[in-house]
ZAMARGU-4260 file (C-alpha; in steps of 0.2 Angstrom, whole numbers, plus 5000, padded with zeros to 4 digits):
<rodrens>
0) 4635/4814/4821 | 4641/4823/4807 | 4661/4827/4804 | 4655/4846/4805 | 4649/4843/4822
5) 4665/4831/4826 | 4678/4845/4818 | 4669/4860/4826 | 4671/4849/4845 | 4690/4847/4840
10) 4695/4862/4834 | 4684/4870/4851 | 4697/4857/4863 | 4711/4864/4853 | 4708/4881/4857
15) 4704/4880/4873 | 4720/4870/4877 | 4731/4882/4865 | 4722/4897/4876 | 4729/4887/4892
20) 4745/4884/4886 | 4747/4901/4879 | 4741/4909/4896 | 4753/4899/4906 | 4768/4899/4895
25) 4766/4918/4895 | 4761/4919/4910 | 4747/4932/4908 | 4734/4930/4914 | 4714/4934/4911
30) 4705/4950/4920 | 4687/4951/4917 | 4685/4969/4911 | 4675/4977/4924 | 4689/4974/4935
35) 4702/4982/4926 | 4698/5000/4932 | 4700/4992/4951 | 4715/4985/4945 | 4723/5001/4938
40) 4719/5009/4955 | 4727/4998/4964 | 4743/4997/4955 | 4741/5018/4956 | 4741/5017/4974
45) 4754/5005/4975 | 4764/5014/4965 | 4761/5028/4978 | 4765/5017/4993 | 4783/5012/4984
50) 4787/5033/4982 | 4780/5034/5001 | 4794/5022/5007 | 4807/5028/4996 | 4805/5045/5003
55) 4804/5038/5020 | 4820/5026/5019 | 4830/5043/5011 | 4824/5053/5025 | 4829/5039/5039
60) 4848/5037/5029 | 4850/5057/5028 | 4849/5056/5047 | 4857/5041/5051 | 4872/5050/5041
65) 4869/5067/5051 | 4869/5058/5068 | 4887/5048/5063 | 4894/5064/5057 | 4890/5072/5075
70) 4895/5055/5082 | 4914/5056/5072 | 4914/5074/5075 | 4912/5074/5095 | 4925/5057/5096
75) 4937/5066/5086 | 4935/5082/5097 | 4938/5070/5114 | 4953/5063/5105 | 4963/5080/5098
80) 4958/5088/5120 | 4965/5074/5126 | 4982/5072/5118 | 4994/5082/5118 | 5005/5087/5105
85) 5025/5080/5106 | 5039/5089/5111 | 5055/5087/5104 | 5067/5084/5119 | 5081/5096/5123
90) 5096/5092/5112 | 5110/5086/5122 | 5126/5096/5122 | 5140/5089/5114 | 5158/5090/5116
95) 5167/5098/5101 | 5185/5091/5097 | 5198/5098/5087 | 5206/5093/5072 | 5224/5090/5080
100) 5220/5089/5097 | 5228/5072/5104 | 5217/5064/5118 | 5225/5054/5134 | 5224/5035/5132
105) 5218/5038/5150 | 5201/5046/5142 | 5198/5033/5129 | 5201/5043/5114 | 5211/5040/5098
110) 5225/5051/5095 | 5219/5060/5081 | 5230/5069/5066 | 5222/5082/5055 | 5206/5074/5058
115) 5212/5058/5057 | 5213/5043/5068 | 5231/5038/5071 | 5233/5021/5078 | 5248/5009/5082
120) 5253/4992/5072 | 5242/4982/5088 | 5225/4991/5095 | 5215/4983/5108 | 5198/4975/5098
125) 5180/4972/5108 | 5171/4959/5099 | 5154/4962/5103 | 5141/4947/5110 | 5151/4938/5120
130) 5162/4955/5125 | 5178/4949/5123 | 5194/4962/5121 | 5208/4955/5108 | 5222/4962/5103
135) 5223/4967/5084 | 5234/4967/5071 | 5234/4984/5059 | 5235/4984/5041 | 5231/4999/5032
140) 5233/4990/5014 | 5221/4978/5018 | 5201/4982/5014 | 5193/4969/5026 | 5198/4964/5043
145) 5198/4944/5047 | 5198/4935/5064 | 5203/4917/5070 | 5189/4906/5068 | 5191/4886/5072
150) 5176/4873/5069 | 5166/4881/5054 | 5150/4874/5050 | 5138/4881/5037 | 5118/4880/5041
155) 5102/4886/5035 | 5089/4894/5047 | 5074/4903/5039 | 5081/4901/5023 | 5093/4911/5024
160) 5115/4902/5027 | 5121/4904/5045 | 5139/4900/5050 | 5142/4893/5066 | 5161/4895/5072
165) 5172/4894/5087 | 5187/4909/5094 | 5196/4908/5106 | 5195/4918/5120 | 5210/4930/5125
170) 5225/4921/5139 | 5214/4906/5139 | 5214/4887/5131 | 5194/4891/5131 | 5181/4894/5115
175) 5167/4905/5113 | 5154/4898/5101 | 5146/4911/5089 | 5133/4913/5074 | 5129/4924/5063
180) 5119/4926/5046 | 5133/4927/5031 | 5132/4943/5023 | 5145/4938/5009 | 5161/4925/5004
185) 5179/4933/5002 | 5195/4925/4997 | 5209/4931/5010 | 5228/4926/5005 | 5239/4930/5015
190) 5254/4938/5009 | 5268/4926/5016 | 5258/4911/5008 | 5250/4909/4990 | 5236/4897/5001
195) 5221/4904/5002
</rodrens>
């Protein structure tokens, strides 16, 4: 054998492996050319099945929109027959008072004084909860009002402080136990002691 014939045999094997690797790392492959006109028809009418659909799947979505229109449209009808619009309720009427007109204890007003409330040095106080009725010290100079609590104990419930107290309840030796969220911490001294 002579190395032309041996070199012609190589270089044929490389070509032919190249071509496969080439065809497969591409991956394109090889159509005979008398079957590239049945190929081109093809991918014509499939192109022209994929525009059939398209059309199709538009029209079906057009009226699957139309028929929830009418569907939203005939609910919301049902709903605006079948309720009626509110009414506001008749105002009550009300009782005017005067400023200066004084009020009978017996009636449970204040006496009242140029529009204002004029009360006594003790006023009878309803402590709401446990619906207890004290009797209550006034003191116009001062800006918050205290009560008697015994037993204080500071908690937290939900993250937020509590305060857990007793008072005692009006002509008796007995205790009411009450809690409440604290809203906020103010210094009292009273004035007959520097304590406070």
């Amino acid at each position: 054998m002579s190395i032309r014939s041996e070199f012609g045999k190589l270089a044929a094997a490389g070509l032919v492996v190249s071509l496969i690797t080439g065809c497969t790392a591409d991956r394109y492959f090889m159509v005979p050319k008398q079957d590239l006109d049945a190929l081109n028809t093809s991918v014509i009418n499939q192109g022209e099945q994929v525009v059939r659909l398209e059309n199709r799947t538009d029209e079906n979505f057009q009226a699957l929109t139309r028929l929830n229109e009418e569907s939203t449209k005939t609910i919301l009808d049902a709903i605006t027959e079948q309720v009626e619009k509110p009414a506001c309720p008749p105002t009550p009427k009300q009782q005017a008072c005067t400023a200066g007109q004084s009020g009978s204890k017996s009636d449970g007003r204040a006496d009242r004084l140029k529009g204002k409330v004029v009360v006594g040095e003790l006023e009878k106080f309803y402590l709401a909860g446990p619906g207890l009725i004290y009797d209550a010290r006034i003191d116009s100079g001062a800006e918050t009002s205290s009560l008697d609590a015994r037993n204080i104990t500071r908690f937290e419930r939900d993250g937020n402080n509590w305060v857990r107290f007793d008072v005692p309840v009006p002509n008796s030796e007995d205790m009411v136990t009450l809690e409440r969220e604290i809203s906020r911490r103010v210094r009292i001294i009273q004035s007959s002691t520097d304590e406070s």
